[in-house]
C-alpha positions in Angstrom: 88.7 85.3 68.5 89.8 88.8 68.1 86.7 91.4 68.0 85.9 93.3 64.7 87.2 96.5 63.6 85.3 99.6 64.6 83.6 101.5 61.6 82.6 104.7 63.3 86.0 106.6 62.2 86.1 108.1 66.4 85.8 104.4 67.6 88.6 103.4 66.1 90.6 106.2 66.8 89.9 105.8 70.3 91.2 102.4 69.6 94.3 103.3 67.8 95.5 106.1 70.3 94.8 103.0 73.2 97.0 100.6 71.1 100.0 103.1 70.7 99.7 103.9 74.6 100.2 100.6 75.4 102.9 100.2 73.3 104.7 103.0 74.6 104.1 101.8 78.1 106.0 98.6 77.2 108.7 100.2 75.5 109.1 102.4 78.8 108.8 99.4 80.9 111.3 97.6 78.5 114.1 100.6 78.5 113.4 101.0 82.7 114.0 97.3 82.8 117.6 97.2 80.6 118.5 100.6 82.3 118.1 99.4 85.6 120.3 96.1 84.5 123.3 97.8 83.1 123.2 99.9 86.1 123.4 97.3 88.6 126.0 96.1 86.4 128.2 99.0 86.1 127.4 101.1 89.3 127.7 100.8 93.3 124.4 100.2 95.4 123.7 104.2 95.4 123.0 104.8 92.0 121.6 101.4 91.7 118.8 102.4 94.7 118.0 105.5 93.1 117.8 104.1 89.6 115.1 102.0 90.9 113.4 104.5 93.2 113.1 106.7 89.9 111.5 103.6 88.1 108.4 102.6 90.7 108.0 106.7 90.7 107.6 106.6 87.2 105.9 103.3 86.5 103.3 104.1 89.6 100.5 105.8 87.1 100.5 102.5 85.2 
């Protein structure tokens, strides 16, 4: 069951500003993801092991 929409206009804009984080943390995870991919495709194991050194740095505040 999905919960109802907020009335109180700053409920709901607490809520809206939550959804579009999340959704930007997905997409960052997403492009991390595919970058880290192509790299290990394309690259030697030195740019591959700092590619994924600068992803857990960035994805640690999640």
């Amino acid at each position: 069951m999905l919960p109802a929409l907020h009335l109180d206009g700053e409920k709901n804009m607490t809520s809206r500003v939550q959804a579009e984080a999340g959704v930007l943390a997905l997409t960052l995870i997403a492009l991390f993801v595919t970058a880290s991919v192509v790299v290990e495709i394309v690259a030697d194991e030195d740019v591959v092991a700092l590619i994924r050194t600068a992803i857990h740095i960035a994805l640690m505040p999640l």
